[in-house]
C-alpha beads as a LAMMPS data file, in Angstrom:
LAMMPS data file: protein, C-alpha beads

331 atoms
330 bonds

1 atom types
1 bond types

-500.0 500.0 xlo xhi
-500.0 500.0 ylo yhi
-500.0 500.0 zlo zhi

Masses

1 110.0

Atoms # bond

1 1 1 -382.504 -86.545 -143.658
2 1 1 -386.333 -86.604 -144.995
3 1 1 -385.541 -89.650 -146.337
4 1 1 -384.397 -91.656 -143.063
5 1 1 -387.529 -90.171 -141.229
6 1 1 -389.583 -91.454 -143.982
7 1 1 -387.900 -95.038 -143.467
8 1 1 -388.221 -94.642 -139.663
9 1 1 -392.060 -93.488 -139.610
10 1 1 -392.294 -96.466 -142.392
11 1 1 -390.500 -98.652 -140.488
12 1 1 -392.814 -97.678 -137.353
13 1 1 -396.478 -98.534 -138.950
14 1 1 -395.165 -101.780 -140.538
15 1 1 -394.367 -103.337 -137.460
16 1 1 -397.230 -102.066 -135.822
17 1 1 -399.641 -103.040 -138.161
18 1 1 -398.100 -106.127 -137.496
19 1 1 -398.311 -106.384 -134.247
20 1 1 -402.161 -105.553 -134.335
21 1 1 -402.326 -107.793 -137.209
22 1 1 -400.981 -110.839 -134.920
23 1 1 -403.376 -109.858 -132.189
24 1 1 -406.094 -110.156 -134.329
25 1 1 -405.618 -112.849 -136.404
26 1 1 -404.665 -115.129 -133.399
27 1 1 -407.636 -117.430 -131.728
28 1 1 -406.126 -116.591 -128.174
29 1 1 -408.039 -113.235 -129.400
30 1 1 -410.916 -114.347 -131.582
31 1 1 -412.472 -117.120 -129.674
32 1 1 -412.629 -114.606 -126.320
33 1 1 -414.059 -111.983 -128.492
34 1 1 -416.822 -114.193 -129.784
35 1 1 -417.866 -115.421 -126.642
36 1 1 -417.896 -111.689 -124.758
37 1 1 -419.937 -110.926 -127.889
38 1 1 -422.511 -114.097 -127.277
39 1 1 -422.942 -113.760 -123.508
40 1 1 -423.571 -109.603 -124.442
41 1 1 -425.976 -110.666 -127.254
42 1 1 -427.988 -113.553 -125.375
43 1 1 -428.467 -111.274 -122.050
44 1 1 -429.511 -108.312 -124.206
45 1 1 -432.305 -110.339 -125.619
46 1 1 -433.708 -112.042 -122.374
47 1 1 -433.000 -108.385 -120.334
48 1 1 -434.955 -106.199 -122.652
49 1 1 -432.203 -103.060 -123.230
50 1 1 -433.438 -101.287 -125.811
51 1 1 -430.473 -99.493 -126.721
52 1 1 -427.645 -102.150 -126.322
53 1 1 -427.807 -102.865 -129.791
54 1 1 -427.579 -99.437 -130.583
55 1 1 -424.756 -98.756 -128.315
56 1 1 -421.334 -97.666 -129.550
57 1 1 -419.257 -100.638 -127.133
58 1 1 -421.556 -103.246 -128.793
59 1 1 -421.302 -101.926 -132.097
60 1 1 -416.996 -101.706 -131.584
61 1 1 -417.437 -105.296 -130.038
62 1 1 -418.756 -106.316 -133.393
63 1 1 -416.336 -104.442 -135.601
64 1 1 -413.747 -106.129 -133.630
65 1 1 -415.048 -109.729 -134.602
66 1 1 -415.336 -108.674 -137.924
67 1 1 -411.947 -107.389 -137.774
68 1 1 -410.450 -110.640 -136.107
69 1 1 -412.040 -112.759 -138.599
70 1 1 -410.794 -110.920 -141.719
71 1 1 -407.608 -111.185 -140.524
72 1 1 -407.744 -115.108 -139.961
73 1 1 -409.003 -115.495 -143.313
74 1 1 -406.313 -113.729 -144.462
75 1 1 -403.298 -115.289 -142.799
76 1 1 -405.205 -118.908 -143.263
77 1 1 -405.320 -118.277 -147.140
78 1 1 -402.234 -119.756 -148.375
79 1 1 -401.996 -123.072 -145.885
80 1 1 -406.016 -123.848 -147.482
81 1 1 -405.027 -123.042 -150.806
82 1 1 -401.440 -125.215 -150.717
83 1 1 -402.965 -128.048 -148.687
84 1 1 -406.581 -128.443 -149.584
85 1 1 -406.902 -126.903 -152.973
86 1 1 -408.866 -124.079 -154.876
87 1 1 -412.655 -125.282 -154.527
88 1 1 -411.850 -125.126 -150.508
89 1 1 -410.489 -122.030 -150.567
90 1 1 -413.132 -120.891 -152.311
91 1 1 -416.251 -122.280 -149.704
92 1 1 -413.740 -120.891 -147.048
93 1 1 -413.769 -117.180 -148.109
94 1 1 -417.361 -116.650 -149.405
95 1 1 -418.696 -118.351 -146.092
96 1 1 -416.240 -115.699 -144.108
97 1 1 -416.937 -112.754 -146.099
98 1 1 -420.881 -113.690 -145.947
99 1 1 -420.275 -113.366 -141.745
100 1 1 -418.477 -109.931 -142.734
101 1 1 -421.398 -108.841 -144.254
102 1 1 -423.505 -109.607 -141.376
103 1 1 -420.993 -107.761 -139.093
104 1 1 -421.249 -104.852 -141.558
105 1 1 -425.144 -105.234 -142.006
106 1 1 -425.604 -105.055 -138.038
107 1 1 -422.924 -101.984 -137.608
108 1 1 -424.880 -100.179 -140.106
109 1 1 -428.257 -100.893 -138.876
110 1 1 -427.530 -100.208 -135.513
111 1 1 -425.938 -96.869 -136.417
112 1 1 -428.627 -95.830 -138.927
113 1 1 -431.956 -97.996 -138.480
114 1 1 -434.429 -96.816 -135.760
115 1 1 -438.052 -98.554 -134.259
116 1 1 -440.453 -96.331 -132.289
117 1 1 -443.808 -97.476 -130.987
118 1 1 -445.939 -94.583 -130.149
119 1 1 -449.724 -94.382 -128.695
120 1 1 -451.890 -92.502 -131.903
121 1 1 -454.975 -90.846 -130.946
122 1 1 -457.672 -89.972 -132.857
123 1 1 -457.687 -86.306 -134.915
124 1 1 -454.606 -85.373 -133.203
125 1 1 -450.839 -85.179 -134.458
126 1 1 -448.028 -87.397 -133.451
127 1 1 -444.675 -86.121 -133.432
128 1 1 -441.660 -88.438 -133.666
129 1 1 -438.431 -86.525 -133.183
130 1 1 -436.029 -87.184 -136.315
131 1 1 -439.145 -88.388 -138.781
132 1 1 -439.171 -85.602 -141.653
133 1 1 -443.249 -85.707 -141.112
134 1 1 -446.258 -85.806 -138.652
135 1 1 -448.858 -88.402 -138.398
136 1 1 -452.518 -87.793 -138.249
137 1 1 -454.552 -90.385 -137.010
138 1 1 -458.272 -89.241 -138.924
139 1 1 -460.058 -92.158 -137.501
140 1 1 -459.755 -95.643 -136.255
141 1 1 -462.409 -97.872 -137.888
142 1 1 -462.532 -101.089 -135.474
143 1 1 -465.362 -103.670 -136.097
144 1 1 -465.819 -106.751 -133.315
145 1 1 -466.675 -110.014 -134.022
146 1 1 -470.156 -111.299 -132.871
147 1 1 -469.446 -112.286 -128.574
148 1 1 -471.203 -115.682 -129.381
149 1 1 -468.644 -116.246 -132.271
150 1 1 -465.312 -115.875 -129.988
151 1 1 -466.802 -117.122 -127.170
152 1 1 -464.962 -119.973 -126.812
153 1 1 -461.377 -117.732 -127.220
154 1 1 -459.689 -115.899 -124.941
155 1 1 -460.808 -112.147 -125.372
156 1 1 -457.436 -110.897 -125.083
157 1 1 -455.886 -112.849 -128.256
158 1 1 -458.942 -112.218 -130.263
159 1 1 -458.598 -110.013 -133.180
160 1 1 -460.633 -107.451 -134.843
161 1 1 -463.575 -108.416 -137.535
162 1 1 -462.159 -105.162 -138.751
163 1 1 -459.730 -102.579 -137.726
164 1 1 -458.364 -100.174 -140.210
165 1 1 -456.038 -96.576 -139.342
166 1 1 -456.719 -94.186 -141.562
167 1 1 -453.404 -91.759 -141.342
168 1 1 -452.608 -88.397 -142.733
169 1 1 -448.902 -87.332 -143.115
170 1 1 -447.726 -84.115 -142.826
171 1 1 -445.072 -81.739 -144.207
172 1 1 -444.351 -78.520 -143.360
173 1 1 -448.359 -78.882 -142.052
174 1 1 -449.690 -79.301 -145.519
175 1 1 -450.921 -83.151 -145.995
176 1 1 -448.529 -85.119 -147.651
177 1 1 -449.550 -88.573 -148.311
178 1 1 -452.155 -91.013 -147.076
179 1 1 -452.735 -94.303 -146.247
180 1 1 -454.849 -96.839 -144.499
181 1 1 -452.755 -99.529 -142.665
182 1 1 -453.906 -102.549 -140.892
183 1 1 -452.186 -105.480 -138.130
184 1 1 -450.070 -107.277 -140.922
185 1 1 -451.093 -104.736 -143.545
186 1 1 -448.345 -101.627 -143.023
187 1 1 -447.728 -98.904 -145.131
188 1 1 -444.362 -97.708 -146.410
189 1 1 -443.017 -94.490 -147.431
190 1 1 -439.374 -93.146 -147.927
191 1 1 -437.928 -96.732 -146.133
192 1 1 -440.030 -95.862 -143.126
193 1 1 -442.692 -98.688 -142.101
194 1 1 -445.708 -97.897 -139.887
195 1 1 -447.494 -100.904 -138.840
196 1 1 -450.775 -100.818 -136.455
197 1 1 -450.868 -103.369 -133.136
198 1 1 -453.276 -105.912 -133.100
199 1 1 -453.936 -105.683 -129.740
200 1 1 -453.013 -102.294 -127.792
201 1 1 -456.021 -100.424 -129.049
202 1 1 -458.459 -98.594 -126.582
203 1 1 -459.795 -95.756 -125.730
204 1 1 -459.110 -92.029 -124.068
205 1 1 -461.301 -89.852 -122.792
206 1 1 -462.092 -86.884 -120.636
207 1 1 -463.415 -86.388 -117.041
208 1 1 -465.601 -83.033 -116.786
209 1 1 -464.498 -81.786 -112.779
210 1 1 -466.905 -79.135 -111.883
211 1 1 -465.920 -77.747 -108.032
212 1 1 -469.172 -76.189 -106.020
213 1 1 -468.382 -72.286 -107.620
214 1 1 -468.981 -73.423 -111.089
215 1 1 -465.683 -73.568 -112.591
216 1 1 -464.938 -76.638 -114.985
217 1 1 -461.350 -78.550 -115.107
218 1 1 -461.242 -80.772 -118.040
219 1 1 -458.724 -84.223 -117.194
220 1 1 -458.142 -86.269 -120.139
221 1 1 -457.684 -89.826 -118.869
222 1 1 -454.931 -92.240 -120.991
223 1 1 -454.957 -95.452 -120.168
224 1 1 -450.998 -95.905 -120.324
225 1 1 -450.532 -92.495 -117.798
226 1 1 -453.782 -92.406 -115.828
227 1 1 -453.930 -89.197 -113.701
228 1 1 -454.760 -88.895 -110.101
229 1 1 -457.590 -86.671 -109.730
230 1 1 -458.251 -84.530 -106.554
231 1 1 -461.717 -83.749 -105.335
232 1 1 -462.110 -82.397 -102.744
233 1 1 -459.865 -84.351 -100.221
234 1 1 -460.625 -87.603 -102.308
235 1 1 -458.240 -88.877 -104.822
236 1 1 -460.234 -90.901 -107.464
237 1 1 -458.851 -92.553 -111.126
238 1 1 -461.200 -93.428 -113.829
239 1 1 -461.398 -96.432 -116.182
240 1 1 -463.331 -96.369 -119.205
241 1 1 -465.844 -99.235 -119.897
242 1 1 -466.774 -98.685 -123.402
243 1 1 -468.783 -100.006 -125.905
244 1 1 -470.180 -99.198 -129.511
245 1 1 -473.259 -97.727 -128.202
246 1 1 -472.872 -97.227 -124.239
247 1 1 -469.791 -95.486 -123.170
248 1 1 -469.001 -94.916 -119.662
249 1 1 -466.010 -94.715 -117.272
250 1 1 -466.241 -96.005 -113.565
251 1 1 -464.667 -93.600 -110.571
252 1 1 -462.645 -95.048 -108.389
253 1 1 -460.446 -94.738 -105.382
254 1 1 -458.117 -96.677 -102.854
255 1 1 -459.556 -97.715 -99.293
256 1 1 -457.324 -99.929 -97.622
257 1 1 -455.354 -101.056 -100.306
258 1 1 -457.611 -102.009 -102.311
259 1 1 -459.810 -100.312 -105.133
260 1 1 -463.250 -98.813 -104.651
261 1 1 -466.397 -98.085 -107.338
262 1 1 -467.215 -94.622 -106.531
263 1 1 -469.682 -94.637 -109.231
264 1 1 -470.262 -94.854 -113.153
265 1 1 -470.038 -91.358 -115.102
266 1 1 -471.807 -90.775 -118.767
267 1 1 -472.393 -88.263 -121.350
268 1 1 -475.828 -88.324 -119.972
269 1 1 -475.276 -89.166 -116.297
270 1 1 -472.983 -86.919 -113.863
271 1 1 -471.796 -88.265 -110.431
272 1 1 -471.629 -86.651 -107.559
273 1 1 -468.686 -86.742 -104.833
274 1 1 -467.707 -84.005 -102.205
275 1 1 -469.778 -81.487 -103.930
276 1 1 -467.908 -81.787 -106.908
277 1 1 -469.634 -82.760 -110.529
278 1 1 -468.386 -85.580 -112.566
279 1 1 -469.030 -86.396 -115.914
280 1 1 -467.515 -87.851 -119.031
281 1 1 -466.642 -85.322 -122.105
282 1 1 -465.027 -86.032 -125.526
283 1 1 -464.017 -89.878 -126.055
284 1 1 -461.674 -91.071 -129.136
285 1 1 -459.927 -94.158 -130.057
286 1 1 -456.610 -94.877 -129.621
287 1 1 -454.169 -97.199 -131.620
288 1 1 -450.211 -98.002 -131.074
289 1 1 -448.102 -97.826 -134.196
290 1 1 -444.708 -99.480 -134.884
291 1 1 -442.374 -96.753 -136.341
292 1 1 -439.312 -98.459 -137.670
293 1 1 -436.785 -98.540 -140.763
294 1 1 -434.179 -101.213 -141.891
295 1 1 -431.678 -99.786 -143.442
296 1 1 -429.881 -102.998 -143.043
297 1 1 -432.175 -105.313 -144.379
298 1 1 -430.583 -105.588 -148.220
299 1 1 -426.922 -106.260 -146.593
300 1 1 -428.503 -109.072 -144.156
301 1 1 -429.921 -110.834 -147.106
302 1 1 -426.673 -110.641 -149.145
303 1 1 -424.316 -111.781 -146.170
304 1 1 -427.157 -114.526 -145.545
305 1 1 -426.932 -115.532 -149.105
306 1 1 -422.805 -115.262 -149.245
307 1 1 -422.761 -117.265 -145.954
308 1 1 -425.182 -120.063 -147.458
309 1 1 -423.638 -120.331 -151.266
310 1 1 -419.685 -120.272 -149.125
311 1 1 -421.248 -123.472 -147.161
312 1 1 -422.613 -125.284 -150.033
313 1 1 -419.913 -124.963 -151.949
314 1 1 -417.501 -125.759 -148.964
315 1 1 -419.052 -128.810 -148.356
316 1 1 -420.186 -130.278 -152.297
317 1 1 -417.640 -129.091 -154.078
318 1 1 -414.580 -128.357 -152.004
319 1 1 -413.059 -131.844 -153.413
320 1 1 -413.250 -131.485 -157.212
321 1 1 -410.247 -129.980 -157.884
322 1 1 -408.306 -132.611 -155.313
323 1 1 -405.792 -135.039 -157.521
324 1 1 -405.507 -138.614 -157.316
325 1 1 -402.209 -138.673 -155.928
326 1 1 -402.916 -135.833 -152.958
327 1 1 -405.735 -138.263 -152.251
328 1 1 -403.088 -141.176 -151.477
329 1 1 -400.652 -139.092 -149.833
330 1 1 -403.816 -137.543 -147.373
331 1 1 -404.356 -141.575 -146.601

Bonds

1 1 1 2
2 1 2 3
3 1 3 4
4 1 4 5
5 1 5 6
6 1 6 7
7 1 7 8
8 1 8 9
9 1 9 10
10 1 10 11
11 1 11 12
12 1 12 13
13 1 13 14
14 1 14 15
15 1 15 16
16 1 16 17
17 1 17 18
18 1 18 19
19 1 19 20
20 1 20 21
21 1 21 22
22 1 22 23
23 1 23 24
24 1 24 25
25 1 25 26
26 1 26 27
27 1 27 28
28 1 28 29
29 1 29 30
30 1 30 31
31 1 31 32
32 1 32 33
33 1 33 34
34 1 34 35
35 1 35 36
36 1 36 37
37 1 37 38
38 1 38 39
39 1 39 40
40 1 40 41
41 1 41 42
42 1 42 43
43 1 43 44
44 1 44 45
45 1 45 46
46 1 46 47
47 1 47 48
48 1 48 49
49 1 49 50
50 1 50 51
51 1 51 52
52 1 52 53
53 1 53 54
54 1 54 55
55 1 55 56
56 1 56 57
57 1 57 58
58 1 58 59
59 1 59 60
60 1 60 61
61 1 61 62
62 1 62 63
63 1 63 64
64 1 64 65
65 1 65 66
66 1 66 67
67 1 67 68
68 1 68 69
69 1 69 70
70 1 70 71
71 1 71 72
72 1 72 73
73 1 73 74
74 1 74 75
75 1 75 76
76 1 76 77
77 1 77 78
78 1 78 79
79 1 79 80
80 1 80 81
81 1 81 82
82 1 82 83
83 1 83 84
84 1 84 85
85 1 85 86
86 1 86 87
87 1 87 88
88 1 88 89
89 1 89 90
90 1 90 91
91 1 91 92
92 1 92 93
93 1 93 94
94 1 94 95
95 1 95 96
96 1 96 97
97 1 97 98
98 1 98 99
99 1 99 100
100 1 100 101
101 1 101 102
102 1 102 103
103 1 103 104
104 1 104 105
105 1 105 106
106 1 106 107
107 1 107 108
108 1 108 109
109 1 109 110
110 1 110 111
111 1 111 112
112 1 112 113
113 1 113 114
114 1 114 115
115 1 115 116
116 1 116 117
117 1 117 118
118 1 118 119
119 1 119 120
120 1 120 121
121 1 121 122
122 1 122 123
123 1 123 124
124 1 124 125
125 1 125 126
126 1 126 127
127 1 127 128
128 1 128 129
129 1 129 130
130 1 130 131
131 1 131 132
132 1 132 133
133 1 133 134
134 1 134 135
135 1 135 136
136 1 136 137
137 1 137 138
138 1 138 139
139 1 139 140
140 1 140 141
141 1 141 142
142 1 142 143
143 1 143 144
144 1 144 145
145 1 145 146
146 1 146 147
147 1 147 148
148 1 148 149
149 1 149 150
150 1 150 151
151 1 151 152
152 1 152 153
153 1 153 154
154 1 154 155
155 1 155 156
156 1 156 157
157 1 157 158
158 1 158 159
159 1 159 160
160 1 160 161
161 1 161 162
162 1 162 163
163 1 163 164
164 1 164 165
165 1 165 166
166 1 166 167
167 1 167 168
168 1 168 169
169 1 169 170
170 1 170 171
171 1 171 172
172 1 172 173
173 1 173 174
174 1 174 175
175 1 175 176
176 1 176 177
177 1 177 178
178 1 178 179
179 1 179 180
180 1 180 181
181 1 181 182
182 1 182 183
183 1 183 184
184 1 184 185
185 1 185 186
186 1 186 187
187 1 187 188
188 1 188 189
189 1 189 190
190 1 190 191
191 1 191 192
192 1 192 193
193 1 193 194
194 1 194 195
195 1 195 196
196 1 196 197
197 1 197 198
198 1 198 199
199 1 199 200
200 1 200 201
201 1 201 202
202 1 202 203
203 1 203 204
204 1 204 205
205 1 205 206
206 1 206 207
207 1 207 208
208 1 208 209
209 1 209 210
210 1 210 211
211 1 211 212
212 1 212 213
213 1 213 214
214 1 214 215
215 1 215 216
216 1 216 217
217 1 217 218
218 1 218 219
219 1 219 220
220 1 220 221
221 1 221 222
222 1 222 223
223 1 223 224
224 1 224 225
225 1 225 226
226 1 226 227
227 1 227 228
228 1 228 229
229 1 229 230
230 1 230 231
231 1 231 232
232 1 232 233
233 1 233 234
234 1 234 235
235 1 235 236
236 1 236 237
237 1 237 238
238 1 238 239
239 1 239 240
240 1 240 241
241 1 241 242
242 1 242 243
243 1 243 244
244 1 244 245
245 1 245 246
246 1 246 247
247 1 247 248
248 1 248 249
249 1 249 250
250 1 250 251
251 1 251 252
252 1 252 253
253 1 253 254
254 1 254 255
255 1 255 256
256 1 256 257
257 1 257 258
258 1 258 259
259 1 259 260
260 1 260 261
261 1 261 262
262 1 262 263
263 1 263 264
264 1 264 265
265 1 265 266
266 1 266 267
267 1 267 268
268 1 268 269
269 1 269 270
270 1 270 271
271 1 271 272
272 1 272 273
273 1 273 274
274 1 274 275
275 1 275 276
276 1 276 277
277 1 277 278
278 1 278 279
279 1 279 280
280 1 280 281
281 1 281 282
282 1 282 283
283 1 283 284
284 1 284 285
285 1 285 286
286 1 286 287
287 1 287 288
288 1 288 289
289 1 289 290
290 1 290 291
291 1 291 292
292 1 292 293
293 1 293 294
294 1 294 295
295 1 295 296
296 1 296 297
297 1 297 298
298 1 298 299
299 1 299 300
300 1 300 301
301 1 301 302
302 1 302 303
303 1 303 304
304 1 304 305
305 1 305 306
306 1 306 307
307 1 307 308
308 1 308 309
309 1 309 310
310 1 310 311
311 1 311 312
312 1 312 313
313 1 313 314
314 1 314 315
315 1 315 316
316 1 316 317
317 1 317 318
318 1 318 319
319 1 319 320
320 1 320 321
321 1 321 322
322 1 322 323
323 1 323 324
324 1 324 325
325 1 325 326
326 1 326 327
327 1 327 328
328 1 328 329
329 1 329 330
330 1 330 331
């Protein structure tokens, strides 16, 4: 009796692997496969989704290609061997199995590789959920090049004479490892890259509110979430217009859709609006960091290799082992 259930429930899986093994393996499946997974791929890249690639449909929709093309290879084996020989065989599989790699490389990085880009401010902590540390940013050392020098360039591709991050990590708040990174100079700790942008670099700073009774409100101003400030029944924004020596901010509001100087605030220099006091307080430097890890990266190269040595081979040396007479019988 536990015999013939064994045979059934045998019985049962072999014909359904082979039924999922004909599905796979036939190009009524693969080629509409591949193109769902092109037409997914190419609008992903021109409709910025940042978590497509990391989703688990796209990541299945992969693992299904992968699984289609094993498959072909497999059921294609003995027709290449019998009709074109060894050496093709050969350049056929190691090309195939390079694209499984790929798959594979792709699957894993999108399940296990991560990329963050956060805003680091001077002498304060950034927290990245997941990273086993926190970043200190203890200063941002940014030298210009001469205005005469780069006059000629546009300001906004220009990059710094000098700009250097000097970062603190931290574990379990005890400093853990330092390191002074740089735009094409990152550091690299425990597979985890930090790398400093060229260009989104600025400053933050804070607006001193004093109302007529005395009392002080502090408002620290970020360029990438500027607050709406209230005074009085005017709502004003500020914009910082520093330099290495002179640093102010401008106050500004809307007046019929469009915006309006108030006036310039200072260290020095307060302004004055609905008999509230404004003036600038505590300024640092900001910097964005790339966060990011490739797990990946080791398979990619491999599969890229496989993929390249399967086509060489495929195409120089696929004929070698070809006879005379199979030659003839080809013509």
């Amino acid at each position: 009796m536990i015999s013939a259930e064994r045979k059934t429930i045998s019985r049962f899986l072999i014909s359904a692997f082979k039924r999922v093994f004909g599905f796979f393996s036939s190009l009524k499946t693969a080629i509409p496969l591949l193109v769902i997974t092109i037409v997914v791929t190419i609008g992903g890249s021109l409709l910025p989704q940042p978590d497509l690639f990391k989703s688990w449909w796209y990541l299945g929709l992969l693992g299904l290609n992968g699984i289609s093309l094993l498959f072909i290879t497999i059921l294609h084996i003995p027709m290449i061997l019998e009709r074109k020989g060894r050496n093709a065989l050969i350049g056929v599989v190691v090309t195939h199995l390079g694209i499984l790699i790929l798959i594979i490389g792709a699957i894993y990085g999108g399940m296990s590789g991560f990329r963050y880009k956060v805003k680091a401010i001077e002498d304060e902590m950034t927290v990245i959920p997941g990273l086993p540390f926190v970043i200190h940013l203890d200063k941002l050392v940014v030298e210009e090049y001469p205005a005469e020098d780069v006059a000629h360039l546009n300001a906004e591709i220009v990059p710094k004479k000098r700009q250097e991050s000097h970062l603190t990590l931290l574990k379990n708040g005890e400093p853990w490892f330092k390191a002074v990174v740089a735009p094409g100079v990152p550091a690299k700790i425990d597979g985890i890259t930090m790398l400093p942008s060229f260009k989104d670099i600025g400053w933050i700073f804070e607006v001193i509110v004093t109302d007529p009774l005395g009392k002080t409100k502090v408002v620290q101003v970020k360029p990438w979430t500027p607050p709406i400030i209230e005074i009085g029944q005017t709502p004003v924004m500020a914009h910082s217009v520093m330099g290495e020596v002179d640093m102010t901010a401008r106050i500004m509001t809307l007046q019929d859709n469009q915006m309006v100087i108030l006036g310039v605030i200072s260290q020095q220099e307060a302004l004055e609006l609905n008999d509230h006091s404004l003036s600038l307080g505590q300024v640092k430097r900001y910097t964005a960091l790339a966060i990011y890890n490739r797990p990946h990266a080791p398979i990619l190269v491999l599969g890229c290799l496989a993929m390249l040595f399967g086509l060489v081979w495929h195409f120089y040396f696929r004929h070698r082992d070809r006879k005379p007479g199979n030659r003839l019988k080809a013509g």
